[in-house]
C-alpha positions as CSV (number, residue, x, y, z in Angstrom):
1,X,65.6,208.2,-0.4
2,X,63.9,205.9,-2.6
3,X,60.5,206.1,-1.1
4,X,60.9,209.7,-1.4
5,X,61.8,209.6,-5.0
6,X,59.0,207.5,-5.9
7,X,56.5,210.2,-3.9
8,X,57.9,213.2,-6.2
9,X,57.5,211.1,-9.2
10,X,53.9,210.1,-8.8
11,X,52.9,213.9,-8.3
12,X,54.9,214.8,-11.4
13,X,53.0,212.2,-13.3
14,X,49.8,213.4,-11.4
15,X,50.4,217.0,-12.1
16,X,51.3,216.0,-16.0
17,X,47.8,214.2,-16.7
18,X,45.8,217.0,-14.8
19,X,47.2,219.1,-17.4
20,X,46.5,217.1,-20.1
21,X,42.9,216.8,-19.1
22,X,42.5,220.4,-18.7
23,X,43.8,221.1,-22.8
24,X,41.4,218.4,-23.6
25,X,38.6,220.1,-22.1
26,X,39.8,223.6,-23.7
27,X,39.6,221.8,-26.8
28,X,36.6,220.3,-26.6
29,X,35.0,224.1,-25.8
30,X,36.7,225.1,-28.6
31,X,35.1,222.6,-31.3
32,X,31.5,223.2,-29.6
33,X,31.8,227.1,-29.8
34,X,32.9,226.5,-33.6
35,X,29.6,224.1,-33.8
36,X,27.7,226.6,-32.5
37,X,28.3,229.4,-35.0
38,X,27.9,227.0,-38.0
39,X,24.6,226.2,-36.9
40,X,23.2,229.5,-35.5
41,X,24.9,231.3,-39.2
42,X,23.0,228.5,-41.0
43,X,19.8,229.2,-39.3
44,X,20.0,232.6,-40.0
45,X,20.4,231.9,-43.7
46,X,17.5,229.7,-43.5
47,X,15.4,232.2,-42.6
48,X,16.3,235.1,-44.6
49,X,16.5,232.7,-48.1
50,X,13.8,230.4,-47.1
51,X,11.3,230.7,-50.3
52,X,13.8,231.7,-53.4
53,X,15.2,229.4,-55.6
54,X,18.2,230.6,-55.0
55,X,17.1,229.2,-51.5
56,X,16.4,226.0,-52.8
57,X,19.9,225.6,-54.2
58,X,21.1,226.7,-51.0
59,X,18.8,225.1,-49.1
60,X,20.1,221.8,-51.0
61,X,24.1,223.2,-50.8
62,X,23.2,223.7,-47.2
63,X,21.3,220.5,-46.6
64,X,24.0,218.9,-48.6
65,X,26.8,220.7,-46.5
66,X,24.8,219.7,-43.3
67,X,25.4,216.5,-44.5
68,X,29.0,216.4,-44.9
69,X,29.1,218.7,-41.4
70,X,27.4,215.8,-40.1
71,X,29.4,213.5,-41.2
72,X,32.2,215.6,-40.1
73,X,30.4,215.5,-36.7
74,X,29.6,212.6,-36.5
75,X,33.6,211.6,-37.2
76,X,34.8,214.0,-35.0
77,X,32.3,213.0,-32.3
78,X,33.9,209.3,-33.2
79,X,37.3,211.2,-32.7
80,X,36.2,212.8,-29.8
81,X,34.7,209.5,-28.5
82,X,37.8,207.4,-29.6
83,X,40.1,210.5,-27.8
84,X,38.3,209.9,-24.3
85,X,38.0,206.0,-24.5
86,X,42.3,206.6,-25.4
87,X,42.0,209.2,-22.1
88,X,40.3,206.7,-20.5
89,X,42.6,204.2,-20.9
90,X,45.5,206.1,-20.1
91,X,44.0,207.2,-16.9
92,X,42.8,203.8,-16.1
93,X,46.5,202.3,-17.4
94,X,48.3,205.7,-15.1
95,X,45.6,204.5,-12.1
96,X,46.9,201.1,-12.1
97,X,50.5,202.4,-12.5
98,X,50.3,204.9,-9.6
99,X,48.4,201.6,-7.8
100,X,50.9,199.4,-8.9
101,X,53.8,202.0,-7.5
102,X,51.6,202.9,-4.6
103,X,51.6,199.1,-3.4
104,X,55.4,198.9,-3.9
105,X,55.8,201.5,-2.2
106,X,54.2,200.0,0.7
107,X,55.3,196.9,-0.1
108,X,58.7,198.6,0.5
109,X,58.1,200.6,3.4
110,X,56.7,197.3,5.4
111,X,60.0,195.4,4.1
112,X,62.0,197.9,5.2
113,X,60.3,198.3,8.7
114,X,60.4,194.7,9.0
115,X,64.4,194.6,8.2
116,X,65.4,197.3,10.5
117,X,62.9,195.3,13.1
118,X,65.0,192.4,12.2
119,X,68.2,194.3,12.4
120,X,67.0,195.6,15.7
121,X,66.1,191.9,17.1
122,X,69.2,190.9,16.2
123,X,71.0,193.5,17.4
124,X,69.8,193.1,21.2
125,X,70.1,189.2,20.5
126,X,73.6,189.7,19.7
127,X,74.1,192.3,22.3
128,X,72.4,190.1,24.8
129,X,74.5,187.2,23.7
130,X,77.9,189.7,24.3
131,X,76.8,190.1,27.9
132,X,75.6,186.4,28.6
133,X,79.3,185.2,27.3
134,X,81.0,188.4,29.0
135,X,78.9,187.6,32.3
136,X,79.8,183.8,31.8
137,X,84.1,184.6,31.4
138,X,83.1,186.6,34.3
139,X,82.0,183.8,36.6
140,X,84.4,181.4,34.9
141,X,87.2,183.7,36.0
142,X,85.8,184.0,39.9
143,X,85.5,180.3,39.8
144,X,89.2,180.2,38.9
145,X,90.3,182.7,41.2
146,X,88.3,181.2,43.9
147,X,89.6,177.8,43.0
148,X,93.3,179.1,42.9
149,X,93.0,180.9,46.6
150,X,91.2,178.0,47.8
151,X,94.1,176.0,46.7
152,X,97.1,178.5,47.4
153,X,95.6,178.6,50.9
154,X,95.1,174.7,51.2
155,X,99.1,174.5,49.7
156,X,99.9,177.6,52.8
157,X,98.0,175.0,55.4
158,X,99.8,172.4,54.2
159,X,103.4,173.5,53.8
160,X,102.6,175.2,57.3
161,X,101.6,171.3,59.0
162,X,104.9,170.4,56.8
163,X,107.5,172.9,58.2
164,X,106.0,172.0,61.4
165,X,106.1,168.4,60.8
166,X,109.5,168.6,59.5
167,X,110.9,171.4,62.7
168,X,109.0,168.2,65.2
169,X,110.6,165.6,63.4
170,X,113.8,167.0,63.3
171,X,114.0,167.8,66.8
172,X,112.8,164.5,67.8
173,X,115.7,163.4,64.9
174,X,118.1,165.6,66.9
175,X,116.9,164.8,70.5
176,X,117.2,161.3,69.7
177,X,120.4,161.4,68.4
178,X,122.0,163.7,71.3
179,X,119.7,161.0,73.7
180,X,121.9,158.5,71.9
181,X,124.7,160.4,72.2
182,X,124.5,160.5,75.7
183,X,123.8,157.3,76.0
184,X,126.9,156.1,74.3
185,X,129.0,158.1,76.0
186,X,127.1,157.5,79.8
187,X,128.0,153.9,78.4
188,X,131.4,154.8,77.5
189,X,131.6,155.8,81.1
190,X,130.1,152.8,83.0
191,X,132.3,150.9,80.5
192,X,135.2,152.9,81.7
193,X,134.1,153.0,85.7
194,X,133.9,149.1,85.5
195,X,136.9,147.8,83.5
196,X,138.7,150.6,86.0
197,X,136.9,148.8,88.8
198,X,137.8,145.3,87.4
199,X,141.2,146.0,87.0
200,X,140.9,147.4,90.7
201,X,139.4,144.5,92.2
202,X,142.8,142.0,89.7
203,X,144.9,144.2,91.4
204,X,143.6,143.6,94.5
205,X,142.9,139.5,94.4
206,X,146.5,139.5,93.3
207,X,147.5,141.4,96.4
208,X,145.8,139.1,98.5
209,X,147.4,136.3,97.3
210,X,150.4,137.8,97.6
211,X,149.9,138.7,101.3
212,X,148.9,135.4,102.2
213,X,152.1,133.9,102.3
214,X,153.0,136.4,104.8
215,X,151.3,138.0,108.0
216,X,153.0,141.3,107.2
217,X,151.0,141.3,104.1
218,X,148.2,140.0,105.6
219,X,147.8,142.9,107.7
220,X,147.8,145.2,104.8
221,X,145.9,143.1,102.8
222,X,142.9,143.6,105.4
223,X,143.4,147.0,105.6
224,X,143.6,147.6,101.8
225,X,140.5,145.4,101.9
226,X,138.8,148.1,104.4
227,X,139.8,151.1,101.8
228,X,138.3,148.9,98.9
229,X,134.3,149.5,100.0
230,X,134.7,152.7,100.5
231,X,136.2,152.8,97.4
232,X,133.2,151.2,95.6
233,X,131.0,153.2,97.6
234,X,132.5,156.2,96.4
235,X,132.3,155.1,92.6
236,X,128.0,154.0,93.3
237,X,126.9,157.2,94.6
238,X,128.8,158.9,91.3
239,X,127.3,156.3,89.1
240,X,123.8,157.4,90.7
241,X,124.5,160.8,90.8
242,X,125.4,160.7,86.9
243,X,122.1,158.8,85.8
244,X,120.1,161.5,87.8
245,X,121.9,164.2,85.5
246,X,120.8,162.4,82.4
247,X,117.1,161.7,83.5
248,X,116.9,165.7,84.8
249,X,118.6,167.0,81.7
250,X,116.2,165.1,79.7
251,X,113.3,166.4,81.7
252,X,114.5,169.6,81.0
253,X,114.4,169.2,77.4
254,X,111.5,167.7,77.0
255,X,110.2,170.6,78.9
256,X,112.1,173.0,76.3
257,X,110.7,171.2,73.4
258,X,106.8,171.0,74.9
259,X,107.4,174.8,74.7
260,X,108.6,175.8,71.8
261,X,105.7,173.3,70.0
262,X,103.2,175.6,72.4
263,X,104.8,178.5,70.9
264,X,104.6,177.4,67.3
């Protein structure tokens, strides 16, 4: 808008002087056809009243008025010449004006290229900037998620060697303690199986000693003695037969566990 303003004022002011110049040349015309017909009008009185005295008189009125047309030449040639060194001036002084406006005007229009090229620059720079920092949260954020699956899945491994770890040791916890348990109470049982064959075998001295002091009891005291290996055979085979259950029901679940770890 401004450079366009400036371009409509310069031809005003352009169109203004050519039209100034153009009366001053009208004018001009104007004093030289009015130049003219004094001097062809005086020349023509010249020659008709050349030789009278009346001539003379007129010849000196005219010589005299040539004078003062002259002068009045000469200052309106000094007008005329003062007129076109002031046109001059004024053209010169409207030359360096439009000049002066013409190199703003450039001056301007390069200023104003070079801002909206500046504008433009910084622009993409900050638009270039927007999509570095966008694509940088963007990476930033898969390095996160990444991070975060790498760890939930670590934690998943983990808690899964855990619950196993834990489900091992508490069936080993629970094996040992029924192991234990059976222990204690095959131990209970031997306990039992020998203070019951103890108190068999007190029952059976004092028997003997009893029977001594008579054949009688002598005779039964042999035959109870017969009865009492049997007896004791009896009770060893059980006692075998009763550590063989233990060892094969621990087989079996050692077995059972072996399995279910496969399985897991």
């Amino acid at each position: 808008n401004l450079i366009r303003k400036l371009e409509e004022q310069m031809e005003e002011e352009k169109q203004a002087f050519e039209k100034a110049q153009e009366e001053e040349r009208r004018r001009t015309q104007e004093l030289h056809s009015i130049a003219a017909t004094k001097i062809q009008a005086a020349l023509r009185g010249t020659l008709a009243r050349r030789w009278s005295k009346t001539e003379l008189r007129r010849k000196k009125e005219e010589e005299r008025r040539r004078e003062e047309e002259k002068r009045e030449w000469e200052k309106i040639k000094k007008e005329r010449e003062e007129e076109r060194k002031r046109i001059e001036e004024e053209e010169r002084a409207q030359r360096e004006e439009m000049e002066r406006r013409r190199a703003d005007y450039e001056r301007a229009k390069e200023q104003e290229r070079y801002r909206l090229k500046k504008e433009q620059r910084l622009e993409q720079q900050k638009r270039k900037e927007e999509e570095d920092e966008k694509r940088k949260r963007m990476q930033e954020q898969n390095h996160i998620t990444s991070v975060k699956d790498d760890c939930r899945r670590q934690e998943e491994v983990v808690d899964k060697k855990n619950r196993r770890s834990k489900a091992r040791s508490s069936w080993v916890k629970d094996e040992c303690k029924r192991e234990e348990e059976r222990g204690e109470k095959d131990k209970g049982n031997e306990v039992n199986e020998k203070k019951t064959e103890c108190d068999k075998r007190i029952r059976h001295d004092k028997t003997i000693k009893i029977d001594r002091n008579t054949t009688k009891k002598q005779d039964k005291t042999e035959s109870v003695n017969a009865e009492e290996p049997e007896r004791l055979d009896d009770t060893r085979p059980q006692t075998i037969s009763a550590k063989d259950r233990i060892k094969s029901n621990e087989e079996e679940k050692t077995v059972e566990s072996n399995k279910e770890l496969d399985s897991q």
